[in-house]
C-alpha positions in Angstrom: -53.5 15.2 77.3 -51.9 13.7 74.0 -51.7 9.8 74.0 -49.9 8.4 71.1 -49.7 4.8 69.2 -46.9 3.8 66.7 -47.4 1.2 64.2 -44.4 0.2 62.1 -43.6 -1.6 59.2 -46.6 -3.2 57.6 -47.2 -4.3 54.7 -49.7 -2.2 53.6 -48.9 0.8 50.8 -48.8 3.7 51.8 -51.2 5.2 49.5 -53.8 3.1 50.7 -53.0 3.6 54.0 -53.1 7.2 53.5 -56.8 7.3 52.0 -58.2 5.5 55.3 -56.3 8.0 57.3 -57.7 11.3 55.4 -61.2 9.9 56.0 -60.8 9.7 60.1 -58.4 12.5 60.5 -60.1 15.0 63.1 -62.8 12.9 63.9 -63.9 11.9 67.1 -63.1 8.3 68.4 -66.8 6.8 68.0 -67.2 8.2 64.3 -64.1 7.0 63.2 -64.8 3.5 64.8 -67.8 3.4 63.0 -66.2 4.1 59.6 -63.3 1.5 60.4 -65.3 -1.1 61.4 -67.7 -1.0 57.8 -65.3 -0.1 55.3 -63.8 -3.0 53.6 -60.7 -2.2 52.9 -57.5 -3.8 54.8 -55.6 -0.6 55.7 -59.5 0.2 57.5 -58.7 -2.9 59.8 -55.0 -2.3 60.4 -56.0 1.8 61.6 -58.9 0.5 63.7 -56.6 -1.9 65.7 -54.2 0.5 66.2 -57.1 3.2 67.1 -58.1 0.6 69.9 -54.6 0.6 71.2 -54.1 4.1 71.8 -57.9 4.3 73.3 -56.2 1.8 76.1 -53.0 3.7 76.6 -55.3 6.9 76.6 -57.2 5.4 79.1 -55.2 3.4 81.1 -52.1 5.3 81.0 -53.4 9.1 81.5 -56.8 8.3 83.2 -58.7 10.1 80.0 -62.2 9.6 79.1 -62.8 7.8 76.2 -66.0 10.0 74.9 -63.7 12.9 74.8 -61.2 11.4 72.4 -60.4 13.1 69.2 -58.1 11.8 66.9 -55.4 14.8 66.5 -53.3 13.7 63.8 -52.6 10.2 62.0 -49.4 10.1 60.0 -48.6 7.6 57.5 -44.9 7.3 56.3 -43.3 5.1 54.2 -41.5 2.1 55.6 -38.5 0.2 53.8 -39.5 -1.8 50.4 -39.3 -5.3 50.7 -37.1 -6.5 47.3 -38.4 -9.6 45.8 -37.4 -11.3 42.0 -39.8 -12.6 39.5 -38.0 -15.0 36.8 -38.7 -13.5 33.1 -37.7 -15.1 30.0 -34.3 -16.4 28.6 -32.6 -16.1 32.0 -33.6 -12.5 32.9 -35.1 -11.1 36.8 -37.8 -8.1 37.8 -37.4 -6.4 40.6 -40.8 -6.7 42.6 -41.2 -3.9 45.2 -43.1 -4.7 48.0 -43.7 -1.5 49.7 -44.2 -1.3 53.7 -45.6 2.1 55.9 -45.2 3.3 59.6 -48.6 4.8 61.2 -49.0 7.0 63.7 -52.1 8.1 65.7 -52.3 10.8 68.2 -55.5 11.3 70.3 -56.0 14.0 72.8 -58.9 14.9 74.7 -58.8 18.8 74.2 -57.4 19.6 77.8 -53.5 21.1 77.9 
Protein backbone atom coordinates (compact mmCIF):
# COMPACT_ATOMS: atom_id res chain seq x y z
CA UNK A 1 0.00 0.00 0.00
CA UNK A 2 1.18 3.59 -1.01
CA UNK A 3 0.25 6.38 1.62
CA UNK A 4 1.03 9.81 0.50
CA UNK A 5 1.54 13.50 2.26
CA UNK A 6 1.56 16.85 0.33
CA UNK A 7 3.14 19.80 1.69
CA UNK A 8 2.71 23.06 -0.17
CA UNK A 9 4.06 26.30 -0.42
CA UNK A 10 6.70 26.91 2.18
CA UNK A 11 9.01 28.98 2.41
CA UNK A 12 11.84 27.10 2.27
CA UNK A 13 14.25 26.96 -1.18
CA UNK A 14 14.02 24.47 -3.00
CA UNK A 15 17.62 23.61 -3.15
CA UNK A 16 17.77 23.21 0.35
CA UNK A 17 14.87 21.37 0.55
CA UNK A 18 16.15 19.06 -2.06
CA UNK A 19 19.59 18.19 -0.23
CA UNK A 20 17.48 16.94 2.97
CA UNK A 21 15.35 14.92 0.64
CA UNK A 22 18.37 13.17 -1.33
CA UNK A 23 19.73 12.11 2.11
CA UNK A 24 16.31 10.09 3.27
CA UNK A 25 15.17 9.09 -0.08
CA UNK A 26 14.83 5.14 0.03
CA UNK A 27 15.32 4.84 3.53
CA UNK A 28 13.28 3.23 5.91
CA UNK A 29 11.05 5.30 8.30
CA UNK A 30 13.29 4.92 11.65
CA UNK A 31 16.62 5.87 9.74
CA UNK A 32 15.36 8.72 8.30
CA UNK A 33 13.70 9.87 11.60
CA UNK A 34 16.93 9.55 13.09
CA UNK A 35 18.71 11.82 10.51
CA UNK A 36 15.73 14.40 10.64
CA UNK A 37 15.64 14.72 14.07
CA UNK A 38 19.82 15.62 14.47
CA UNK A 39 20.50 17.47 11.47
CA UNK A 40 20.28 21.14 12.02
CA UNK A 41 19.05 22.39 9.17
CA UNK A 42 15.31 23.92 8.81
CA UNK A 43 14.14 22.05 5.64
CA UNK A 44 15.35 18.71 8.16
CA UNK A 45 12.41 19.89 10.59
CA UNK A 46 9.88 20.84 7.95
CA UNK A 47 10.50 16.90 6.11
CA UNK A 48 10.32 15.24 9.49
CA UNK A 49 6.90 16.83 10.32
CA UNK A 50 5.57 16.00 7.26
CA UNK A 51 7.22 12.29 7.52
CA UNK A 52 5.09 12.06 10.88
CA UNK A 53 2.02 12.95 8.97
CA UNK A 54 2.10 10.41 6.38
CA UNK A 55 3.24 7.67 9.17
CA UNK A 56 -0.44 8.63 10.70
CA UNK A 57 -2.41 8.49 7.46
CA UNK A 58 -0.20 5.23 6.70
CA UNK A 59 -1.37 3.94 9.81
CA UNK A 60 -4.52 5.15 10.54
CA UNK A 61 -5.88 5.31 7.09
CA UNK A 62 -4.61 1.83 5.45
CA UNK A 63 -4.03 -0.13 8.78
CA UNK A 64 -0.05 -0.44 7.83
CA UNK A 65 2.63 -1.14 10.12
CA UNK A 66 4.84 1.43 10.89
CA UNK A 67 8.25 -0.81 11.04
CA UNK A 68 7.62 -1.74 7.49
CA UNK A 69 7.52 1.81 6.19
CA UNK A 70 9.90 2.78 3.47
CA UNK A 71 9.97 6.09 2.16
CA UNK A 72 9.31 5.55 -1.82
CA UNK A 73 9.84 8.75 -3.20
CA UNK A 74 10.00 12.51 -1.81
CA UNK A 75 9.57 15.13 -4.39
CA UNK A 76 10.45 18.69 -4.02
CA UNK A 77 9.00 21.26 -6.60
CA UNK A 78 9.16 24.63 -6.79
CA UNK A 79 6.32 26.76 -5.40
CA UNK A 80 5.47 30.39 -6.63
CA UNK A 81 8.25 33.32 -5.64
CA UNK A 82 7.14 35.56 -3.25
CA UNK A 83 8.08 39.32 -4.84
CA UNK A 84 9.31 41.72 -2.38
CA UNK A 85 11.18 45.48 -3.06
CA UNK A 86 14.29 46.70 -1.31
CA UNK A 87 14.72 50.67 -1.64
CA UNK A 88 18.30 51.43 -3.40
CA UNK A 89 19.75 54.79 -3.94
CA UNK A 90 18.48 57.97 -5.67
CA UNK A 91 14.87 56.64 -5.95
CA UNK A 92 15.60 53.20 -7.54
CA UNK A 93 13.85 49.40 -6.25
CA UNK A 94 15.45 45.52 -6.25
CA UNK A 95 13.47 42.90 -6.87
CA UNK A 96 13.85 40.42 -3.80
CA UNK A 97 12.80 36.88 -4.68
CA UNK A 98 11.58 34.94 -1.97
CA UNK A 99 11.44 31.52 -3.34
CA UNK A 100 8.64 28.92 -1.93
CA UNK A 101 8.62 24.69 -2.65
CA UNK A 102 5.78 22.00 -2.62
CA UNK A 103 6.99 18.49 -0.90
CA UNK A 104 5.83 15.41 -1.45
CA UNK A 105 6.45 12.06 0.47
CA UNK A 106 5.22 8.66 -0.53
CA UNK A 107 5.73 5.71 1.87
CA UNK A 108 4.68 2.17 1.13
CA UNK A 109 5.15 -0.82 2.99
CA UNK A 110 6.36 -3.20 0.02
CA UNK A 111 2.98 -5.07 -0.31
CA UNK A 112 0.87 -4.35 -3.85
Amino acid sequence: METRAYLKGTRLSPQKAGLVADVIRGKNVDEAMSFLEFSKKKASMVIRKLLESAIANAENNNNADIDKLLIKSIIVNQGMRLKRIKPRARGRADRITKPTCHIEIILTDGET
